[in-house]
Each structure stands twice: as structure tokens, then as C-alpha cells.
FIKEKE-116889 format. One record per residue: x, y, z of N, C-alpha, C in turn; residue in three letters. Coordinates in steps of 0.001 Angstrom, whole numbers, plus 500000, padded with zeros to 6 digits. Layout:
REM FIKEKE-116889
XYZXYZXYZALA;...
REM end
This chain:
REM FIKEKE-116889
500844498826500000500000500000500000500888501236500000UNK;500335502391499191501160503704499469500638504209500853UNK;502344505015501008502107505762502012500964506927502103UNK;500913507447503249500115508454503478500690509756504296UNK;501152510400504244501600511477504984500840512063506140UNK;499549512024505768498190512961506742497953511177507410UNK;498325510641507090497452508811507816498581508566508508UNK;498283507992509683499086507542510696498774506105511294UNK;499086504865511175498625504210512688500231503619513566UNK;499184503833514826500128503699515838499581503142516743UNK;499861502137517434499022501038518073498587501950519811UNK;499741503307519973499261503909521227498000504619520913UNK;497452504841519747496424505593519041495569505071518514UNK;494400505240519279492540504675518480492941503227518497UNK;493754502386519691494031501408519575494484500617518106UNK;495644501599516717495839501428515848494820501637514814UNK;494185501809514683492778502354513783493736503536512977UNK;493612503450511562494350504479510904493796505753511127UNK;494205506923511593493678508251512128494564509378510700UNK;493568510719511054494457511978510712495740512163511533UNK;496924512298510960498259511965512120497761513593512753UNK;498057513459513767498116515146514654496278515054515593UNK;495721514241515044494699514072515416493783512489515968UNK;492976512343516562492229511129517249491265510978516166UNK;491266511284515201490113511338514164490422510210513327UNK;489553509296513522490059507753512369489692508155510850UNK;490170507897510042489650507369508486488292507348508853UNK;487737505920509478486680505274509139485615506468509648UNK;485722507270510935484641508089510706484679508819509892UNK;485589509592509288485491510261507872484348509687506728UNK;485244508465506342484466508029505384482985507733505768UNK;483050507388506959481393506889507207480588508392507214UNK;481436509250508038480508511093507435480130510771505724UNK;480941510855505271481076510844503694479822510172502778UNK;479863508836503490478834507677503089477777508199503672UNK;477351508784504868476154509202505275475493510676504646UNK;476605511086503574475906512312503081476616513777503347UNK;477409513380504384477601514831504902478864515624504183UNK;478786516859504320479374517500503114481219517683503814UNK;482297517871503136483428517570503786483640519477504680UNK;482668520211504565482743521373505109482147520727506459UNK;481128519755506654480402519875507774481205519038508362UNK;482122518156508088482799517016508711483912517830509417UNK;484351519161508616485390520198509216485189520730510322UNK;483635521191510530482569522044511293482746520516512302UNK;482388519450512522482938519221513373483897518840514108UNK;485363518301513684486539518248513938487269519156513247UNK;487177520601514174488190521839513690489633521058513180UNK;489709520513513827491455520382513123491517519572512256UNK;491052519200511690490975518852510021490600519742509069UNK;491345519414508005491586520059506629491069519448505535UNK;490512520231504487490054519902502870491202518392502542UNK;492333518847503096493288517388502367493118516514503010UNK;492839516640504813492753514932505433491578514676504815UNK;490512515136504605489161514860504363489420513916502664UNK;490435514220501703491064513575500621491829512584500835UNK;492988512773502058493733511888501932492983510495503155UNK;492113510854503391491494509368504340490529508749502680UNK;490094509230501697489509508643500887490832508261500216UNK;491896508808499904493151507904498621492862506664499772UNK;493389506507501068494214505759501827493190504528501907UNK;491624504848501651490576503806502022490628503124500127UNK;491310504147499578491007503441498147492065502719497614UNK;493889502929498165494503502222498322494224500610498909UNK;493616500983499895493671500343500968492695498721499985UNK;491690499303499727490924498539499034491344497778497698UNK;492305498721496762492878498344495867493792496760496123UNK;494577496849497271495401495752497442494660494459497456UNK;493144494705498053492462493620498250492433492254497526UNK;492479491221498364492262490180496914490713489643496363UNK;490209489707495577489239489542495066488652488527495257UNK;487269488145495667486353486682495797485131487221495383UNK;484793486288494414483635485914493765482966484914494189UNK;481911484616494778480907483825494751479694483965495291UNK;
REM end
């Protein structure tokens, strides 16, 4: 998988859950804001310390992330 610069995990953090580095904010609630509709201004509005790019770079890192996957059909 590529790196991520803004993605961090660290097993002292969100018990390893990939986060915004500088922040307690995982990927997965990002994306799940995202999936539920909400706009990446309102996801800002509520974790001030995120930026237009973590709000990008937690979607490359979930699409990396997915890319490596191995594929099953049935």
C-alpha cells in the first residue's frame, strides 16, 4: 500500500485504527461522514482540526487500501 503522509497508525492511538496523524480522528469516521451524506465542510465544522486534504487523503488511503484487496467471487 502507498504511504500516506496525513494517515498515521500507531498502536498507542485509536488502539491502531488508521487516524488523521496530529489528530484522534480515524479514516473510518470520515468516510462513514462521507457515506452518510455529509458535506466535507460539515465534517470540518465538526473536527476543527481537520483540513480539505485529510478529508482527501482518508479517501486515497481507504482506496489504496481497498485496491490491494484480493478479490472473491461467489
Amino acid at each position: 500500500m502507498a504511504t500516506h503522509e496525513r494517515v498515521e497508525i500507531n498502536p498507542e492511538i485509536m488502539g491502531g485504527k488508521p487516524v488523521i496523524r496530529g489528530t484522534r480522528v480515524p479514516v473510518e469516521i470520515i468516510l462513514r461522514k462521507l457515506g452518510a451524506g455529509m458535506t466535507p465542510e460539515a465534517i470540518m465544522a465538526d473536527h476543527p482540526r481537520l483540513k480539505s486534504d485529510d478529508i482527501r487523503a482518508a479517501q486515497a488511503f481507504a482506496a489504496d487500501y481497498l485496491a490491494d484487496e484480493a478479490l472473491v467471487y461467489g
